[in-house]
C-alpha positions as CSV (number, residue, x, y, z in Angstrom):
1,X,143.7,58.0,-144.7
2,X,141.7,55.5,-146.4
3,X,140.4,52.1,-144.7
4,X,143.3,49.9,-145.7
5,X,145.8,52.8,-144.5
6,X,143.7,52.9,-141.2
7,X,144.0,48.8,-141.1
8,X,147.5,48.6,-141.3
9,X,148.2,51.7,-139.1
10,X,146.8,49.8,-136.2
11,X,148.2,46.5,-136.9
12,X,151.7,48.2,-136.8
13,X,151.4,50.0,-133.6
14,X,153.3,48.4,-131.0
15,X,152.0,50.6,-128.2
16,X,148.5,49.0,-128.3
17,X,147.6,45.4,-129.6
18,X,145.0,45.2,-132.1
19,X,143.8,41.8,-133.5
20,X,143.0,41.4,-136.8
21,X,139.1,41.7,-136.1
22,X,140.2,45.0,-134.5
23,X,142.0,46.0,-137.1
24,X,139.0,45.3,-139.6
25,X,136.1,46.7,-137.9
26,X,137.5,49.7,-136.2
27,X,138.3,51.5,-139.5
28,X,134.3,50.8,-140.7
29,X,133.2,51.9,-136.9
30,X,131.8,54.9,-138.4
31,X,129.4,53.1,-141.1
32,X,128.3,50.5,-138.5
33,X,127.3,53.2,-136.1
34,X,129.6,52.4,-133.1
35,X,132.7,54.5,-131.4
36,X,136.6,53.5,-131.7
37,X,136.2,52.1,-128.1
38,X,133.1,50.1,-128.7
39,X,134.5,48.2,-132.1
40,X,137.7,47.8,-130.0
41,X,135.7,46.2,-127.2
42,X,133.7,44.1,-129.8
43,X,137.0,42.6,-131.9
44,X,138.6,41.7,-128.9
45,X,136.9,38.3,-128.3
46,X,137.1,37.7,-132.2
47,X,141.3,37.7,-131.5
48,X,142.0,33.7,-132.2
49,X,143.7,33.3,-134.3
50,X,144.8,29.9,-137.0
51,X,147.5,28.5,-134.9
52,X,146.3,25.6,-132.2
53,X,143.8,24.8,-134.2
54,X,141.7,28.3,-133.8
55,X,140.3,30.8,-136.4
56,X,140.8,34.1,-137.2
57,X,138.3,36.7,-135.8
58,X,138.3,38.6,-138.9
59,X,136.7,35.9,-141.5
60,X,134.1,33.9,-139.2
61,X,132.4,33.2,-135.8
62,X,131.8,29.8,-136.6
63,X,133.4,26.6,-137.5
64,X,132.1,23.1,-138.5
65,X,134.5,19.6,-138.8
66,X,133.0,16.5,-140.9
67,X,134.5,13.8,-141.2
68,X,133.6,9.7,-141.3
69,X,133.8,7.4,-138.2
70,X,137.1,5.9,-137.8
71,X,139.4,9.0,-139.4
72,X,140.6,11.5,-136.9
73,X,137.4,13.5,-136.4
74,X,137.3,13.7,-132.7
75,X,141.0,13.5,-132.2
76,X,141.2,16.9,-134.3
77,X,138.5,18.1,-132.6
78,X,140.4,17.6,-129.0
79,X,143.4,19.2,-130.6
80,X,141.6,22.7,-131.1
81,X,139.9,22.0,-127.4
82,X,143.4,21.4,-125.9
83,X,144.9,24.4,-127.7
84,X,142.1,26.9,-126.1
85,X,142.3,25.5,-123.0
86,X,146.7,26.2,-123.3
87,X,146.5,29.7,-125.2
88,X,143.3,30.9,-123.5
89,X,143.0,29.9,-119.9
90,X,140.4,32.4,-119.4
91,X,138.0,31.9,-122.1
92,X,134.8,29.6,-121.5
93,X,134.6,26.4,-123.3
94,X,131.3,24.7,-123.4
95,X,131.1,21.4,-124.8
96,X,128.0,19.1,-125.7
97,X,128.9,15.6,-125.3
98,X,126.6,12.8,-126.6
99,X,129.1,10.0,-127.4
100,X,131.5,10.3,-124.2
101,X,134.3,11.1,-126.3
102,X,135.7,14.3,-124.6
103,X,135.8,13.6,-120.6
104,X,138.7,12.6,-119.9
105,X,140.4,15.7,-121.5
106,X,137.9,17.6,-119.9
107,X,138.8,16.7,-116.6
108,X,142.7,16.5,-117.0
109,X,142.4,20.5,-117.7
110,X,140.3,20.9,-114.6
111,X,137.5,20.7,-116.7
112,X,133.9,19.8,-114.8
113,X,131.7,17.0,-116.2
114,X,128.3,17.1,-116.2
115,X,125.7,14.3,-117.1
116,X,122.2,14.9,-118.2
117,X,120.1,11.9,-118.1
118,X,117.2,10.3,-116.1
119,X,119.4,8.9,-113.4
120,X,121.4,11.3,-112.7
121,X,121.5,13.8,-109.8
122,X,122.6,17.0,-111.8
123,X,120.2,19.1,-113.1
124,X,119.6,22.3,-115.3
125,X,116.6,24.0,-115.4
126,X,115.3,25.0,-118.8
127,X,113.5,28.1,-117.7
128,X,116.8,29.7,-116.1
129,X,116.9,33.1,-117.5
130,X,119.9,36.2,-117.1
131,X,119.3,40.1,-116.7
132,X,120.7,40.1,-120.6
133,X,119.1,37.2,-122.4
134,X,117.0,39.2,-124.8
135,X,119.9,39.9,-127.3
136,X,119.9,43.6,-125.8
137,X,115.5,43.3,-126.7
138,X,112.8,41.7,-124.4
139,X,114.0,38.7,-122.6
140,X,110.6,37.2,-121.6
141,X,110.2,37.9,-125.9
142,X,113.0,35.5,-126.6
143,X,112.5,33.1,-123.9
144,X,109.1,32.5,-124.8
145,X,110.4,31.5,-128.5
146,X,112.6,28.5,-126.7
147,X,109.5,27.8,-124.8
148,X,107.4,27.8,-128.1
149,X,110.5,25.3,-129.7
150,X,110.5,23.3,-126.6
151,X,106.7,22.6,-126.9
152,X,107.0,21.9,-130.5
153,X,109.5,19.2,-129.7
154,X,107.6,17.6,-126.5
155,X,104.7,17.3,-129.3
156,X,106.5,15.8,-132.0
157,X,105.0,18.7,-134.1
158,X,106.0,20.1,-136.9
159,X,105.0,23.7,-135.6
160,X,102.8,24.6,-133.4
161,X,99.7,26.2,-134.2
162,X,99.1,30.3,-134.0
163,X,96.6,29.7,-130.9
164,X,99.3,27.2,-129.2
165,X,102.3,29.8,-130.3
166,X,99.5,32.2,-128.6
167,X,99.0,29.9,-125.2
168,X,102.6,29.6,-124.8
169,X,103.5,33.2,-124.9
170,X,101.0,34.1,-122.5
171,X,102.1,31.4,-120.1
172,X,105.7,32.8,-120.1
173,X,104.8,35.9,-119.3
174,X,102.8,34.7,-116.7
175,X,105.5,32.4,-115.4
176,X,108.5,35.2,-115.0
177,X,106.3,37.8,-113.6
178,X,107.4,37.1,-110.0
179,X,110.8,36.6,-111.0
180,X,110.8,40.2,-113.0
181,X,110.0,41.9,-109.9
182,X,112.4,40.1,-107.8
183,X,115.6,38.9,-110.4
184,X,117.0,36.6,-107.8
185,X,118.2,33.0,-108.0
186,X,115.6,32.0,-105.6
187,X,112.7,33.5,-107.6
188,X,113.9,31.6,-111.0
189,X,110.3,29.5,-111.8
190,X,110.7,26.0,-113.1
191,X,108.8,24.3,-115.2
192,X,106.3,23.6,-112.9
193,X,105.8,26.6,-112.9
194,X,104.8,27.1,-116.8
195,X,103.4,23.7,-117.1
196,X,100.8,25.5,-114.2
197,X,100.2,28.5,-115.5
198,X,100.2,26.5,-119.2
199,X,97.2,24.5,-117.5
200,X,95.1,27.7,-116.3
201,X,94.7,29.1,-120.4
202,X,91.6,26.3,-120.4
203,X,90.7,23.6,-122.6
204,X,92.4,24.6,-125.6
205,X,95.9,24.0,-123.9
206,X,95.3,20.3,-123.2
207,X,97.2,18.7,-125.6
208,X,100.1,21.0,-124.8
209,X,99.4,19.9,-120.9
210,X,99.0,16.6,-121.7
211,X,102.3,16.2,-123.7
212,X,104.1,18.2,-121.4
213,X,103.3,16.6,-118.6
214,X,105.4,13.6,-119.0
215,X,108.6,15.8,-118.4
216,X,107.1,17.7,-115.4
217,X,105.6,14.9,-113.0
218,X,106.2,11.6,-115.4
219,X,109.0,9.6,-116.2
220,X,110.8,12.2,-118.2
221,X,110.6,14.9,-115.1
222,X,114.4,15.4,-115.3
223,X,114.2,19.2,-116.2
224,X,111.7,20.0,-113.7
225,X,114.4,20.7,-111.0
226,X,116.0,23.8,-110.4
227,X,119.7,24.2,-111.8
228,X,121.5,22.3,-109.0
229,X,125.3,22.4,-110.6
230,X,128.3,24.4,-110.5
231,X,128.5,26.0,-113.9
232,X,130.9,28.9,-112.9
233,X,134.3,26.2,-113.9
234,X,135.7,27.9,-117.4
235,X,135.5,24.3,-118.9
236,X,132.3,22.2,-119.1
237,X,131.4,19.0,-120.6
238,X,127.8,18.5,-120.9
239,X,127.5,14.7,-121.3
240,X,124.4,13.3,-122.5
241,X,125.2,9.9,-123.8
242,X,122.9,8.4,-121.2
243,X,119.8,10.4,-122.7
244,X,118.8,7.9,-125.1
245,X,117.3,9.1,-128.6
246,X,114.3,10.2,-127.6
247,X,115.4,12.5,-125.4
248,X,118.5,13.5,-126.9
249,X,117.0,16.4,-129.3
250,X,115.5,17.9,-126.1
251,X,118.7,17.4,-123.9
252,X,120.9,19.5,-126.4
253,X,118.2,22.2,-127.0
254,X,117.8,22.4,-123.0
255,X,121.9,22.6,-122.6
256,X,122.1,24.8,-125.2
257,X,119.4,27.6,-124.2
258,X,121.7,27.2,-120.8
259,X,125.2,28.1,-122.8
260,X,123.1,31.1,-124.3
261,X,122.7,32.3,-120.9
262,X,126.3,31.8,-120.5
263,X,127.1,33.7,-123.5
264,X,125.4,36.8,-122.3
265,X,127.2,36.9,-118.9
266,X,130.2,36.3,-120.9
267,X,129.5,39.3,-123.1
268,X,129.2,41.6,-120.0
269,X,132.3,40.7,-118.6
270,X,134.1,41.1,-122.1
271,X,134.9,36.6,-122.0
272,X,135.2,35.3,-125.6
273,X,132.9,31.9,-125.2
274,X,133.5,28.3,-127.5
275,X,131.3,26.3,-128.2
276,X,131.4,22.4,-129.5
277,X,128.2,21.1,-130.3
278,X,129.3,17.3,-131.4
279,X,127.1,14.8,-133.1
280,X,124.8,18.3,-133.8
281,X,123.0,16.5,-136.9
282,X,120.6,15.2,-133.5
283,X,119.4,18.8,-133.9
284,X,118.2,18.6,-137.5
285,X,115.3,16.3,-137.3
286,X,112.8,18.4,-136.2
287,X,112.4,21.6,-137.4
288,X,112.5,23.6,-133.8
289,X,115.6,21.9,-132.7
290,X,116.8,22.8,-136.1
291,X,115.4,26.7,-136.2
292,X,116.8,27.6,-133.0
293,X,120.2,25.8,-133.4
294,X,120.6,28.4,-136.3
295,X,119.2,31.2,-134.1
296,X,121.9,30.8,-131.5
297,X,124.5,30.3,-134.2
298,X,123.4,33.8,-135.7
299,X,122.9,35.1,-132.2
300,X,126.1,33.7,-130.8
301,X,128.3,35.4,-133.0
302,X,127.5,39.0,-132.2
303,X,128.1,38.4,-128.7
304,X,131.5,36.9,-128.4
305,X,131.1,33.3,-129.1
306,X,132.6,31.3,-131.4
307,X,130.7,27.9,-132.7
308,X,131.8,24.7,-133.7
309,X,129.4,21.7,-135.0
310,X,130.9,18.3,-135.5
311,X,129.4,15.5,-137.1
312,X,130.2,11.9,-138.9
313,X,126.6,12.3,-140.6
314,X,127.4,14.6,-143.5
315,X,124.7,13.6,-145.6
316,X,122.3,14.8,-142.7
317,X,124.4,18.1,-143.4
318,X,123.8,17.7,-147.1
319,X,120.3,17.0,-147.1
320,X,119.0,20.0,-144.6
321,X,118.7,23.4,-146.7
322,X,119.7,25.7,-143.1
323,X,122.5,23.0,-142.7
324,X,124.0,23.4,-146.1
325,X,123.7,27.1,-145.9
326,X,125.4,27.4,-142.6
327,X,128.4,25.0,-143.9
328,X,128.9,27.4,-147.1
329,X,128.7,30.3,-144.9
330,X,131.4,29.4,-142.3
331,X,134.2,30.4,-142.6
332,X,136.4,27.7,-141.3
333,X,135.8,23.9,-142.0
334,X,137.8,21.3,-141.4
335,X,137.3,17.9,-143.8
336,X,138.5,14.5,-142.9
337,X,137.7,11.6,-145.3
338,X,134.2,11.6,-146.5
339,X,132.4,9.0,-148.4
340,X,132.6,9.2,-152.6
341,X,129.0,10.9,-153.0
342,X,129.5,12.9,-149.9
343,X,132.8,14.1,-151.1
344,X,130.9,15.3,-154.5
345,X,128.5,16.9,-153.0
346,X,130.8,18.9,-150.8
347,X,133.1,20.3,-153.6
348,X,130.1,21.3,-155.4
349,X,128.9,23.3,-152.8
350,X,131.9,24.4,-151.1
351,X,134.0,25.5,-154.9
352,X,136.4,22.5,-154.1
353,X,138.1,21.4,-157.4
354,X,139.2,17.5,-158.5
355,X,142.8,18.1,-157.2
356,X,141.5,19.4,-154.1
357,X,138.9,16.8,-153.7
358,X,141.2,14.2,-153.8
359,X,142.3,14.8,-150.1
360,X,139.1,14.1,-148.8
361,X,138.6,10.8,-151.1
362,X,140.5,7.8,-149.5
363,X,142.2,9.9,-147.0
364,X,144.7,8.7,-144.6
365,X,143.4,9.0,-140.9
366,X,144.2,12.3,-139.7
367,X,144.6,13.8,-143.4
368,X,141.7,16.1,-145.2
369,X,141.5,19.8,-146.1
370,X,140.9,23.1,-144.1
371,X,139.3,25.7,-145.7
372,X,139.5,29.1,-144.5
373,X,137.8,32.1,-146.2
374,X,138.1,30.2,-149.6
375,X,141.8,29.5,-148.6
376,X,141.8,25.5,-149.3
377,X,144.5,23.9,-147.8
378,X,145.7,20.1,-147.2
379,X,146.8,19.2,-143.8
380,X,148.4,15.8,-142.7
381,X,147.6,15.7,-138.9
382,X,150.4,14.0,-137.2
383,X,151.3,13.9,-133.4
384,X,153.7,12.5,-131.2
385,X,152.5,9.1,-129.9
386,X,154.9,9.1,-126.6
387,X,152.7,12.1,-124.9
388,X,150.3,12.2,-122.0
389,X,148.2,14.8,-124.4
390,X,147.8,11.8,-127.1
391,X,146.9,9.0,-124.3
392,X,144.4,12.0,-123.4
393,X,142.9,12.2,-126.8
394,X,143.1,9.1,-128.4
395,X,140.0,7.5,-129.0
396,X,141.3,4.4,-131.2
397,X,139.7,0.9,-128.7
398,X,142.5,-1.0,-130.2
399,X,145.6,1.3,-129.0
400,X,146.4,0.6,-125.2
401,X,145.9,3.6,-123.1
């Protein structure tokens, strides 16, 4: 039986469902080393599907949506939301939330809020760490890499040097030794706790100290507490509006080392986990929040999750090499209307022709183009107006709620 014979065997069983990822990767479970069982196990939190918004399993683990202010981004954006949150009940959705655009949806599904800023009285804790962290390696290994970006992005560096790299590492280790010993959630170090053992490598870690200590004991200290919220709800909104732009970058890195944590329970329990990272051009102006942004998105898709970027800046997207790679290499992307240069730029690097390009130049709100695996389609967005799930998503200030 040859691999296509094997593909369509299993899709036309009706005594056991296979997905299409299924179907796909259980025929090549031989080549990629792996038993029937285990690429069944794999392809089942691939299983979305293109209806409500979703994607199939089999072409892509991530998604991105551009579009300019003012044309349907965020309302399209809410429809794929909604439509996991109705199809899949018991998948995760994580959402990063810097414009306060998605809580109210949130929160009509059951949904829990959570805002990150100075003045608020949730807190996560940047050093939180699961059994399964380390990408089935060294978790202390892959921690210390976030705590290497982290200080990168504390010092407005553009890397850090091979002795800080060095100082950092040994710190980490350092930090979780107690916690190693004893995995429990009342063991979990802070970081106080690295910023103390940071201070004991001498001298040469005083500028890391000295930057660092603005967001341990200064006016910045807000991720120096212990993680202090309820993340166990299957819907979260992490809202950072309040963050201002100079803490933003480090908010969204912070919230989303905490989703990768999330992602690896997830995994264990066999939990397909989305991700919406809005506004995620924040993330591309400094070369750690960028690098590790493209980590998790490599990372992320071996282990069951599914992410979505979002932005209204596409020519932050256009101008960042590891931005314009991961757009050509997803394999769903949705287009609303984009500016004339934007628009050219796009169809040169995404193969759109003229006629296709057309729906993205001058578009009506709510119209564009979806591309899936090559597959370019047009798509007029329209939705009924006399609905609780439009009040809910709307995010026109001129319409009355």
């Amino acid at each position: 039986m040859t691999k296509q014979e094997k593909l369509e065997a299993l899709r036309a069983d009706t005594s056991v469902h296979y997905n299409c990822c299924q179907s796909v990767l259980i025929p090549f479970c031989r080549e990629c080393g792996i038993s029937e069982e285990t690429a069944y196990r794999l392809g089942s939190q691939f299983g979305g599907g293109m209806k409500m918004g979703s994607v199939c399993g089999a072409v892509t683990g991530a998604l991105m949506v551009l579009g300019m202010t003012g044309f349907g981004k965020s309302f399209a954006v809410m429809q794929m939301m909604a439509g996991i949150m109705l199809r899949w009940p018991e998948d995760d959705l994580v959402i990063i939330d810097p414009e306060n655009e998605y809580a109210r949806l949130v929160e009509a599904f059951g949904g829990e809020v959570i805002e990150i800023s100075a003045s608020s009285k949730s807190h996560i804790n940047p050093m939180d760490i699961s059994e399964d962290y380390g990408d089935e390696g060294n978790p202390i290994q892959l921690k210390s890499q976030f705590l290497r970006d982290f200080c990168q992005l504390v010092l407005n560096s553009k890397e850090l040097s091979a002795q800080e790299c060095s100082l950092v590492d040994r710190a980490a280790l350092i930090t979780y030794q107690k916690y190693l010993l004893h995995p429990e959630r009342e063991q979990m170090p802070s970081l106080h706790d690295f910023y103390n053992n940071l201070s004991l490598q001498g001298p040469q870690a005083k500028a890391l100290t000295m930057a660092l200590s603005m967001y341990v004991d200064g006016t910045m200290d807000l991720f120096a507490h212990q993680t202090n919220v309820d993340l166990q709800n299957h819907c979260i909104c992490f809202n950072t509006v309040k963050l201002g732009k100079s803490m933003q970058s480090i908010g969204m890195m912070t919230v989303l080392d905490q989703i990768w944590n999330r992602i690896t329970r997830n995994r264990v329990l066999g939990r397909r986990t989305w991700i919406f990272t809005d506004e995620f051009q924040l993330l591309l102006g400094n070369s750690a929040c960028t690098n590790y942004y493209f980590e998790l998105s490599s990372r992320a898709r071996k282990w069951g999750a599914i992410l979505t970027s979002i932005t209204q800046h596409v020519r932050s997207v256009l101008n960042n090499e590891d931005a314009r790679r991961m757009l050509s290499d997803c394999g769903y992307i949705k287009l609303l209307n984009q500016a004339p240069d934007d628009a050219n730029d796009i169809a040169r690097l995404l193969h759109i022709s003229d006629e296709e390009k057309r729906y993205i130049e001058n578009a009506e709100v709510g119209s564009g183009l979806l591309i899936a695996d090559k597959v370019v389609v047009p798509f007029n967005n329209t939705f009924p107006q006399d609905t609780e799930l439009f009040r809910l998503m709307d995010t026109n200030p001129n319409r009355k709620k």
